[in-house]
Structures are given as C-alpha cells and as structure tokens.
TIZA-792333 format. One record per residue: residue number from 1; x, y, z negated of N, C-alpha, C in turn. Coordinates in steps of 0.2 Angstrom, whole numbers, plus 5000, padded with zeros to 4 digits. Atoms other than C-alpha are relative to their C-alpha. Layout:
<pts>
+-----+------+------+------+------+------+------+------+------+------+
| num |  npx |  npy |  npz | capx | capy | capz |  cpx |  cpy |  cpz |
+-----+------+------+------+------+------+------+------+------+------+
| NUM |    X |    Y |    Z |    X |    Y |    Z |    X |    Y |    Z |
...
+-----+------+------+------+------+------+------+------+------+------+
</pts>
This chain:
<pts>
+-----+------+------+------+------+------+------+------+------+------+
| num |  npx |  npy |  npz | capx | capy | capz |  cpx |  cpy |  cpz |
+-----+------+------+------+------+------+------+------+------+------+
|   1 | 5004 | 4994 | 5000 | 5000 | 5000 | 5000 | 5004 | 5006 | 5000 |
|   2 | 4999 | 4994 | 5000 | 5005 | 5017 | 5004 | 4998 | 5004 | 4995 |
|   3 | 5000 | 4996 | 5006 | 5008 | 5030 | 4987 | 4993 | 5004 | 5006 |
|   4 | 5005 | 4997 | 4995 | 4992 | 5041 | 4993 | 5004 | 5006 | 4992 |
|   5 | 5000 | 4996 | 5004 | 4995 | 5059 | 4986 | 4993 | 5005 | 4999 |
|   6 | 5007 | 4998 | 5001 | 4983 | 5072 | 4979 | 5002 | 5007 | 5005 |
|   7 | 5001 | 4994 | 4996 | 4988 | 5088 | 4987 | 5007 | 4999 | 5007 |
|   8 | 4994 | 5001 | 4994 | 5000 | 5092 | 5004 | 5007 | 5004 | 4996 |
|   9 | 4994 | 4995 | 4999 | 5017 | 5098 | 5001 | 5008 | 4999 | 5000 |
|  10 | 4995 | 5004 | 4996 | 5035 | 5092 | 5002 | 5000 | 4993 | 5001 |
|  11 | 5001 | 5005 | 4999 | 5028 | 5075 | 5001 | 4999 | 4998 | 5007 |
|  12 | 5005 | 5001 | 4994 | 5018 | 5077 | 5017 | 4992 | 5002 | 5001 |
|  13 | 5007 | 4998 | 5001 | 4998 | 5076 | 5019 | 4997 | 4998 | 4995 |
|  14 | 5003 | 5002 | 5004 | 4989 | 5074 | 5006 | 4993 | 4997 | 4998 |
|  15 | 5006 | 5000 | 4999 | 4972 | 5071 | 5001 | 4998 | 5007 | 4999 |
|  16 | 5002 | 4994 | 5001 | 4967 | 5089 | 4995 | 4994 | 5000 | 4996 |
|  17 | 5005 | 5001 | 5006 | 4957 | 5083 | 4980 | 5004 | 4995 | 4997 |
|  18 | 4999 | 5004 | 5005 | 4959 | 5074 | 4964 | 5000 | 4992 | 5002 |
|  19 | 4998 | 5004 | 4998 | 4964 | 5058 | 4966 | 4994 | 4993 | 4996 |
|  20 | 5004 | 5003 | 5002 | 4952 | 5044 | 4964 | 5001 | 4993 | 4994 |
|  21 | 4995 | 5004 | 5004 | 4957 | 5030 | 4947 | 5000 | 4995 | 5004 |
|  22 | 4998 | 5004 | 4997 | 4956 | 5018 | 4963 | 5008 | 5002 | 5002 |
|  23 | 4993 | 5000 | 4998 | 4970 | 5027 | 4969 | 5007 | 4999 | 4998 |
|  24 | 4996 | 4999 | 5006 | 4978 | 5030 | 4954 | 5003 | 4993 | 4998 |
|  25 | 4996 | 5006 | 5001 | 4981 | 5012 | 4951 | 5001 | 4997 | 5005 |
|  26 | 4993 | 5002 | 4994 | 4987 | 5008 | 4969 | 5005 | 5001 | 5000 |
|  27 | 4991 | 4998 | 4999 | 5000 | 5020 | 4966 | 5003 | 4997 | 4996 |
|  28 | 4995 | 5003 | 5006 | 5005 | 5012 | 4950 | 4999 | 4994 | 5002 |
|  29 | 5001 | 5008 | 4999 | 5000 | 4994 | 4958 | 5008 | 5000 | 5007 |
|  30 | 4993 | 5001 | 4995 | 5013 | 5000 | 4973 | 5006 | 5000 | 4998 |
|  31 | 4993 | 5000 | 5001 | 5027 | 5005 | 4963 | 5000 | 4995 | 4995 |
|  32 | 4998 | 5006 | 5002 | 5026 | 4991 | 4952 | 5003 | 4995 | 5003 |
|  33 | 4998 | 5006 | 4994 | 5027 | 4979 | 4966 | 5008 | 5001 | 5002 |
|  34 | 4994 | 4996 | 4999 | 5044 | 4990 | 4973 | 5005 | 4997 | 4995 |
|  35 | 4997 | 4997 | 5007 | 5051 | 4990 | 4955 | 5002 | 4990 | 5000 |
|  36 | 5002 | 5008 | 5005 | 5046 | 4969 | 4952 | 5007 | 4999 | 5008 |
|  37 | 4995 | 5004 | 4994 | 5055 | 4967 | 4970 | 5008 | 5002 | 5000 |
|  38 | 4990 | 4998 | 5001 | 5073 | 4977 | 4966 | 5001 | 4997 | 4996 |
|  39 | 4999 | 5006 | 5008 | 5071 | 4967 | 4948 | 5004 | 4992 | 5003 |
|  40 | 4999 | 5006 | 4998 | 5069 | 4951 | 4956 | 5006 | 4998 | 5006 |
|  41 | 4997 | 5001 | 4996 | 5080 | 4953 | 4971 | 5004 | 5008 | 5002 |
|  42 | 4995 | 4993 | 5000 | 5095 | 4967 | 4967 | 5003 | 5001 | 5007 |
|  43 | 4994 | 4999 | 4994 | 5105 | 4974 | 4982 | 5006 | 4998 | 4998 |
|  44 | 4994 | 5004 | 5004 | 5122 | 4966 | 4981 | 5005 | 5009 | 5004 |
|  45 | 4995 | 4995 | 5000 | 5136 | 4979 | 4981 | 5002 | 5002 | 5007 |
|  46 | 4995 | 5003 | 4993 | 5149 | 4981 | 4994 | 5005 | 5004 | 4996 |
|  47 | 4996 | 4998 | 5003 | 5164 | 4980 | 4985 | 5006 | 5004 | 5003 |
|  48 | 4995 | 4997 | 4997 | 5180 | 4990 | 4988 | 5006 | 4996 | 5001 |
|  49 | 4994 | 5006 | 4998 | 5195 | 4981 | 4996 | 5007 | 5003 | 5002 |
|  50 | 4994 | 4997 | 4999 | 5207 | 4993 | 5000 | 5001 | 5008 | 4996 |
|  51 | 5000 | 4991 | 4999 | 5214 | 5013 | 4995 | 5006 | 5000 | 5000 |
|  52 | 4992 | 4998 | 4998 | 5228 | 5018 | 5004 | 4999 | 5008 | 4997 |
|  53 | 4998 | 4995 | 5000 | 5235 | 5035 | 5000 | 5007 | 5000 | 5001 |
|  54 | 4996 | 4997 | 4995 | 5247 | 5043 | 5011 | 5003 | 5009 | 4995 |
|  55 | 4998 | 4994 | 5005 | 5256 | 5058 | 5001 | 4995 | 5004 | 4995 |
|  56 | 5006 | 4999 | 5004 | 5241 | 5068 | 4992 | 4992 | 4998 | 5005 |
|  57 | 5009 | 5001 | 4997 | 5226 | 5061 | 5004 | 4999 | 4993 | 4999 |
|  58 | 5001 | 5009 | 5003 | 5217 | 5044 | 4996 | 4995 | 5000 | 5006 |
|  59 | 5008 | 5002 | 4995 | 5204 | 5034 | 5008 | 4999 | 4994 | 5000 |
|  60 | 5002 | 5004 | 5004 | 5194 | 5022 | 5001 | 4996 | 4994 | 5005 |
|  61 | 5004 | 5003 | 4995 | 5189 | 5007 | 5010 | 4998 | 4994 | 5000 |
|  62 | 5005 | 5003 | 5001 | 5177 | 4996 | 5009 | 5000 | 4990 | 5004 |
|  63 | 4999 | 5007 | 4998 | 5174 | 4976 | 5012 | 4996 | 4998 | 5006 |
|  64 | 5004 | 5002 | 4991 | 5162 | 4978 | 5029 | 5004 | 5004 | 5002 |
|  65 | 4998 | 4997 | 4994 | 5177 | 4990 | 5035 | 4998 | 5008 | 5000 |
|  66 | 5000 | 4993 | 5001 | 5170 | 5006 | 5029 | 5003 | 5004 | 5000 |
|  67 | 4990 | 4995 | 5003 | 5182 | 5021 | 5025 | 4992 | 5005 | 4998 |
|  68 | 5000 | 4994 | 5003 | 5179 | 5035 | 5015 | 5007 | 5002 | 4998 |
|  69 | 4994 | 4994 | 5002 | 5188 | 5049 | 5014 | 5005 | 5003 | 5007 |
|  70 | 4996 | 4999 | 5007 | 5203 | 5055 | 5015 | 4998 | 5006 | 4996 |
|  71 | 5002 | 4997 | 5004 | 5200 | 5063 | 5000 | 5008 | 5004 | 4999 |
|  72 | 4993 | 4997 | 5002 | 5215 | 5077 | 4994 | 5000 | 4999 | 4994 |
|  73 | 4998 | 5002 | 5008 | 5221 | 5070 | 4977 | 5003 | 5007 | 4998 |
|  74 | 4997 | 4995 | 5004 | 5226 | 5085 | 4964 | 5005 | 5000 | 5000 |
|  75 | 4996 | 5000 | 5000 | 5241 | 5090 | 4963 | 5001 | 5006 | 4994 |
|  76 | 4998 | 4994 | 5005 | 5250 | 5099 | 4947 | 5004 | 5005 | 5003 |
|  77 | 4996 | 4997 | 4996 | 5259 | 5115 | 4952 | 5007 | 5000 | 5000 |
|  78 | 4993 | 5000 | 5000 | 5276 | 5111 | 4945 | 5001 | 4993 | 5003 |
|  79 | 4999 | 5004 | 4999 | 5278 | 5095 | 4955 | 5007 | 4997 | 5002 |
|  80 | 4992 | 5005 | 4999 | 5294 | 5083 | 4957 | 5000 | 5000 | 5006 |
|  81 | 4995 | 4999 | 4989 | 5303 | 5084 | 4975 | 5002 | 4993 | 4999 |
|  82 | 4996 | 5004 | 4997 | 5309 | 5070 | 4982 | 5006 | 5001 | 5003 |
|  83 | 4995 | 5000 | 4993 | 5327 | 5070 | 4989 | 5001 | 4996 | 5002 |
|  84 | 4994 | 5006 | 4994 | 5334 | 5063 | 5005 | 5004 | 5006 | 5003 |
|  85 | 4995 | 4996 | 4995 | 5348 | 5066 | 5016 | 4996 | 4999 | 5006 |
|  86 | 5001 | 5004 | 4995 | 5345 | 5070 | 5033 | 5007 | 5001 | 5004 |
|  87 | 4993 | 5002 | 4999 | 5361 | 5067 | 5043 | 5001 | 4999 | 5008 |
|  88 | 5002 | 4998 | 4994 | 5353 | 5069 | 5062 | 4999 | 5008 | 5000 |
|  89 | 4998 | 4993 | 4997 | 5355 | 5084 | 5073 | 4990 | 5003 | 5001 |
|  90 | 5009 | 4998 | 5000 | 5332 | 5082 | 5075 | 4997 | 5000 | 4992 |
|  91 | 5005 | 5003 | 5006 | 5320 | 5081 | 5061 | 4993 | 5002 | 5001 |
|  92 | 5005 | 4999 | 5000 | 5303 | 5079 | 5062 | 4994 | 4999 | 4995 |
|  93 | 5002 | 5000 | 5007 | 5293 | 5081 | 5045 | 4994 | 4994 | 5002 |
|  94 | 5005 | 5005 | 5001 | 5281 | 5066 | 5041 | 4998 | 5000 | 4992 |
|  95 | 5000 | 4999 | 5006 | 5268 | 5065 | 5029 | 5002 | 4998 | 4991 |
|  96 | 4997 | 5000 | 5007 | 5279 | 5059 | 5016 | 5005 | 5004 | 4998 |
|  97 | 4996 | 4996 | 5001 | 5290 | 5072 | 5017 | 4997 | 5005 | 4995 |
|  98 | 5004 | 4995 | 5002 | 5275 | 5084 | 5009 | 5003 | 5000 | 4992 |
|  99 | 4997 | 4998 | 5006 | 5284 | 5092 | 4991 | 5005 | 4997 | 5002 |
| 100 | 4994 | 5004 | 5000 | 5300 | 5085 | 4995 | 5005 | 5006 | 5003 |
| 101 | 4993 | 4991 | 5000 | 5319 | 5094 | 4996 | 5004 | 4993 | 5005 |
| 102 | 4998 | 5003 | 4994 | 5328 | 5088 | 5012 | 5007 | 5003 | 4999 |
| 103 | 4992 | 4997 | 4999 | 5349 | 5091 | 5011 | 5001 | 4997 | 5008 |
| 104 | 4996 | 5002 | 4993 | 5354 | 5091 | 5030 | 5008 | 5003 | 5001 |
| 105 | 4994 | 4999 | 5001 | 5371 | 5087 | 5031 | 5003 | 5001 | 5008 |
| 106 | 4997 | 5001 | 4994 | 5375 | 5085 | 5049 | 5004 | 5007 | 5003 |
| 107 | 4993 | 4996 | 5000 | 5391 | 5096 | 5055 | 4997 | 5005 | 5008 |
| 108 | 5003 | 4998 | 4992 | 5381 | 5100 | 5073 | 4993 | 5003 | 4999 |
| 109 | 5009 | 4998 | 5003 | 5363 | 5106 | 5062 | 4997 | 4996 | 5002 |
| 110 | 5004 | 5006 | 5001 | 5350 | 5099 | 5063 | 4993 | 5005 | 5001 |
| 111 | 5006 | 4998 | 4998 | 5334 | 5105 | 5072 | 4993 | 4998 | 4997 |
| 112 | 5003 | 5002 | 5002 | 5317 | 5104 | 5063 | 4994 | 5001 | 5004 |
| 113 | 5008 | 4999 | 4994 | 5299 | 5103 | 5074 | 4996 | 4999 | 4994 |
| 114 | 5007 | 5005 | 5005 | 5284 | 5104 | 5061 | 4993 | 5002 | 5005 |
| 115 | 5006 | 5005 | 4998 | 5272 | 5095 | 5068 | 4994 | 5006 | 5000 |
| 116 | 5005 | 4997 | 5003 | 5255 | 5103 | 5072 | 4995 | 4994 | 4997 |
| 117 | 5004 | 5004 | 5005 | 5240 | 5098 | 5060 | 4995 | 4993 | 5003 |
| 118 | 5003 | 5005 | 4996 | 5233 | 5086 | 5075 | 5005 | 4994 | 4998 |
| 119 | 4993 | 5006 | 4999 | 5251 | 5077 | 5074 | 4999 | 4997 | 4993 |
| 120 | 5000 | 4999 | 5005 | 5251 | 5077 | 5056 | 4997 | 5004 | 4994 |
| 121 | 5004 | 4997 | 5002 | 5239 | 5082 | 5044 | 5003 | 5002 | 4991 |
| 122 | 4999 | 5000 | 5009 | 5249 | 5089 | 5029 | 4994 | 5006 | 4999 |
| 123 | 5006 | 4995 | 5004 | 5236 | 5097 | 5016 | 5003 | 5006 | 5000 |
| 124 | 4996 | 4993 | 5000 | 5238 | 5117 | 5015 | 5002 | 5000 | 4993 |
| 125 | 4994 | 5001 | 5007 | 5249 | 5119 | 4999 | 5005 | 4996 | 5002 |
| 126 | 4993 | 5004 | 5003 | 5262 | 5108 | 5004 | 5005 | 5005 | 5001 |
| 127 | 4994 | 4995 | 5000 | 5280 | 5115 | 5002 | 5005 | 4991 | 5003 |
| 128 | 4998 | 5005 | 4996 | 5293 | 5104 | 5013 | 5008 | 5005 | 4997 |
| 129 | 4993 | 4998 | 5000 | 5314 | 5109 | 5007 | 5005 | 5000 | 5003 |
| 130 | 4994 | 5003 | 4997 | 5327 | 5110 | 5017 | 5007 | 5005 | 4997 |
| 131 | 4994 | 4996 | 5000 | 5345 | 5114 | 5013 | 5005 | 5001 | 5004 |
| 132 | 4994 | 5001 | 4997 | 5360 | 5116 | 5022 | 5007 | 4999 | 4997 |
| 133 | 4993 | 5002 | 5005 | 5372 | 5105 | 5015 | 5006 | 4999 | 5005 |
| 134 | 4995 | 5001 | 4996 | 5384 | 5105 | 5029 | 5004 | 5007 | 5003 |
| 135 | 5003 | 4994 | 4996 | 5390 | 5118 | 5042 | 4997 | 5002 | 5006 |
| 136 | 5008 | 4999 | 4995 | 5376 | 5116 | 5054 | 4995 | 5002 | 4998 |
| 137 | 5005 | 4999 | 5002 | 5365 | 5126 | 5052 | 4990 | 4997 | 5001 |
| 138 | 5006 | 5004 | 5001 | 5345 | 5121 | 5048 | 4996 | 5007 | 5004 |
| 139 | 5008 | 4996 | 4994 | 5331 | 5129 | 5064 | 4994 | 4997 | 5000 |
| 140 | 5007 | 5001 | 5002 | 5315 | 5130 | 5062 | 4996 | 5001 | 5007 |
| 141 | 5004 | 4998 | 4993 | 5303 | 5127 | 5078 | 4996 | 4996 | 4998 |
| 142 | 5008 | 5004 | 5002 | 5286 | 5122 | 5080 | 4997 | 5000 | 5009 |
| 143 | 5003 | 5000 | 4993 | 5274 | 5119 | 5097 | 4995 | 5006 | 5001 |
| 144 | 5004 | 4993 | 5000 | 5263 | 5134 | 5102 | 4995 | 5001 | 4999 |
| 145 | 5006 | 4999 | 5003 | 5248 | 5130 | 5093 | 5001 | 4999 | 4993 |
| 146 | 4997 | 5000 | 5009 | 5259 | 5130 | 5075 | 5002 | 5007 | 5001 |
| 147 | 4996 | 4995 | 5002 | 5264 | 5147 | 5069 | 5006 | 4998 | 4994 |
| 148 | 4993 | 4997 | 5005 | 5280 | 5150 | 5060 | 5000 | 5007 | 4997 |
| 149 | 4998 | 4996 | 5002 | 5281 | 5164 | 5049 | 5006 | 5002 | 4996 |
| 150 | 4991 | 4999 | 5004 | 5297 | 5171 | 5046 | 5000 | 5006 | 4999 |
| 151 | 4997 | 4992 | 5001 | 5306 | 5188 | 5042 | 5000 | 5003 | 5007 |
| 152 | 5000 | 4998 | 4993 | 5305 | 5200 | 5054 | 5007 | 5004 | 4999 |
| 153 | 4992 | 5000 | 5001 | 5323 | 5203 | 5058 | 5003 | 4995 | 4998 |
| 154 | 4995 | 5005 | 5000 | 5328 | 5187 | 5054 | 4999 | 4995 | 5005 |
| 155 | 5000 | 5005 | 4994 | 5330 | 5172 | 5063 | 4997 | 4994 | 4996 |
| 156 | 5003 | 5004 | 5004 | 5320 | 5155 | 5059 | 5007 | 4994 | 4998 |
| 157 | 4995 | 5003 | 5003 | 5337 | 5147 | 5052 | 5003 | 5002 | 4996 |
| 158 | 5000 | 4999 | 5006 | 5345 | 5146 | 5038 | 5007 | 5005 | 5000 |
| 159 | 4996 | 4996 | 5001 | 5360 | 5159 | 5034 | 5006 | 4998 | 5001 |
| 160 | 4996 | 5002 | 5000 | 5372 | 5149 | 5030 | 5002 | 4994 | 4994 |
| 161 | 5000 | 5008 | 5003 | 5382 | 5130 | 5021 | 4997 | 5005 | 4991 |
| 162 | 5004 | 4998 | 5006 | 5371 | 5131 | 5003 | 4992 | 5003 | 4999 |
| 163 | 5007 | 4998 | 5001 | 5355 | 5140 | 5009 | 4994 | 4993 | 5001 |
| 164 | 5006 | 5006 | 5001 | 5338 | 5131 | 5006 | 4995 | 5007 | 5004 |
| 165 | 5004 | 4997 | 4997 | 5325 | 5138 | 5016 | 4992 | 4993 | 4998 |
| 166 | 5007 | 5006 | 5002 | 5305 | 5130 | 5011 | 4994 | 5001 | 5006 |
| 167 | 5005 | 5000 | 4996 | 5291 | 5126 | 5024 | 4992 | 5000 | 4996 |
| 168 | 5004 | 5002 | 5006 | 5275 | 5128 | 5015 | 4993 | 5003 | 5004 |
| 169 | 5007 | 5000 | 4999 | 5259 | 5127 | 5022 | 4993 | 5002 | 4998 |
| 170 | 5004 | 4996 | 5004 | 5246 | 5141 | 5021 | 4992 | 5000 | 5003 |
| 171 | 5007 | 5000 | 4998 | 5232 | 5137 | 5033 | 5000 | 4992 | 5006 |
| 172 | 5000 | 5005 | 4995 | 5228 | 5122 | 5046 | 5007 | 5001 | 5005 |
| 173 | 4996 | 4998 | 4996 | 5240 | 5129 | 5058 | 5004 | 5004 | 5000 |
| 174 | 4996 | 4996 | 5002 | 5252 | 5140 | 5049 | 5005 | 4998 | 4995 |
| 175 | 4995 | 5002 | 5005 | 5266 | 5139 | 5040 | 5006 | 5007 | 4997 |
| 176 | 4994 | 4995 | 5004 | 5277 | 5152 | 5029 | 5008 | 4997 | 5000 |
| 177 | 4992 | 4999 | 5000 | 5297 | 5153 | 5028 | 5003 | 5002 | 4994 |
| 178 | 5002 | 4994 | 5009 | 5301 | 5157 | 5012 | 5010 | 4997 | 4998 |
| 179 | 4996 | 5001 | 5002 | 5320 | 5157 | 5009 | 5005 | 5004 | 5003 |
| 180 | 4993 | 4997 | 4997 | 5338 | 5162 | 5014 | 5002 | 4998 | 5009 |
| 181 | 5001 | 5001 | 4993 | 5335 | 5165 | 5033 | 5008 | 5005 | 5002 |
| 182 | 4995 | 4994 | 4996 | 5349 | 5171 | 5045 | 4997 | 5006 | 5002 |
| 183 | 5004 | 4993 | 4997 | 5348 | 5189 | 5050 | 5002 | 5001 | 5008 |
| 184 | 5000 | 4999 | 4993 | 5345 | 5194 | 5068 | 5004 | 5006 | 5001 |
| 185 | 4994 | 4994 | 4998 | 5361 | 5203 | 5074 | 4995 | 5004 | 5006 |
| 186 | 5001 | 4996 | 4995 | 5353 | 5208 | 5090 | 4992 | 5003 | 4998 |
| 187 | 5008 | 4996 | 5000 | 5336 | 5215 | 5083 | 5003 | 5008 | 4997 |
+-----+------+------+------+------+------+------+------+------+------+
</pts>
C-alpha cells in the first residue's frame, strides 16, 4: 500500500482533508510491513577492501570495485621533510615528493619541470625543497599552462652551491618561488 498523505506539499499530492482512521492504519500497516521486511532481511554491507594513500590524498575502495575519494588528509603546519639526493641533470617532482627537501648534487645542475596539476595532482599547500648541494645550479621550468612565480629581476634558479629555493603550491596551476633566486644581470 501506498503511505496516502493528508495535505500536498513536499511529499507530493495529497488528499486535501483529514485523513480517514482507514487510512491512518494503512500507513501504520505499510510502514510496519517496510520495517518487519529490513528486520527480517537486513542489507548486507559492502565492506572496504582497500585505502591507498598517495602523499596527503586517501581513496577508499570498496569490495564491488568502488572508490571513494581521494580525500586530502590534514596536514600539521610544522611537517617533517623527507630528504633525498638527486644526482641527475632532470627532475621531475612526483607525488611523493610533496613536503619533501631535495639536495641536488649534480656538478652540470640539474633542471626541474613541475608538472601541471593534470600530470600530477599535488594538493595546493604543498611545499617541494630543493637545494644546491653542488656547483650546478638548480632551474625551475614548467609547461605553459603552469605558472611559476618568481622575483622579478631574478631568474628561476637558484643563486648559488648552498641555496635552497622551495616550490609551494598556491592554486591548481600555480606555484610560488620562495628562496635564494639568481639575480638577472641583463634586466
């Protein structure tokens, strides 16, 4: 049986009168039925089978093959760095690089492409470090639907062997420079 209501309104149509004690106990005879039938025969779960997380993004996924998410996991603001070396003349940030301090050693520098947020979906807040532990310097380039913001008058590299320059992501497709940039002689 069909709950019957008394008047119209987010329900749908109503009757537009008091409702009759026949009807009254259909609707309690229908939602008892309802109630007897979820008792007697519960839905059975669908339990979780997997949760990958990939630097701060969890995704939650399920034993028919579902997914949820990813979700951005919290992040405290004074967070631990990872260091690595890198020891190549390229670099190209992956998301485990995200909060992490990079020493590039390589004597010829070492070129770095960050990624657009198609390639790589770091969350905005990340901060990526790089130093120049060597005498090659560390250059910052991107594709031309990534900005780089740098100093104006400087160059997107780093100054010289000791500086640390940080990448730190402020919108889907931007990124800030935030350290000891070379200065641009010819500007």
């Amino acid at each position: 049986m069909t709950i019957v209501y008394r008047t119209a309104g987010a329900w749908g149509a109503g009757q537009g009168y008091n409702l009759t004690a026949l009807q009254v106990d259909g609707n309690f005879y229908d939602l008892d039925q309802r109630i007897q039938a979820i008792e007697g025969n519960p839905p059975e779960p669908t339990n979780i089978s997997n949760i990958v997380v990939v630097g701060t993004q969890m995704t939650i996924i399920l034993e028919d093959a579902t997914e949820f998410g990813p979700f951005t996991l919290p992040q405290a603001n004074f967070r631990p760095s990872v260091v690595a070396t890198i020891a190549t003349t390229t670099y190209d940030p992956v998301l485990g690089d995200a909060n992490g301090y990079k020493r590039c050693t390589n004597a010829a520098g070492c070129a770095v492409t960050v990624p657009s947020n198609a390639e790589v979906a770091f969350p905005v807040d990340t901060e990526i470090s790089f130093r120049q532990a060597g005498d090659g310097t560390v250059t910052f380039d991107a594709p031309t639907d990534v900005t780089l913001n740098g100093l104006l008058g400087y160059l997107n590299q780093t100054a010289f062997e000791g500086a640390a320059v940080t990448l730190k992501k402020v919108a889907t497709d931007e990124w800030d420079l935030i350290g000891l940039l070379a200065e641009d002689v010819t500007a």
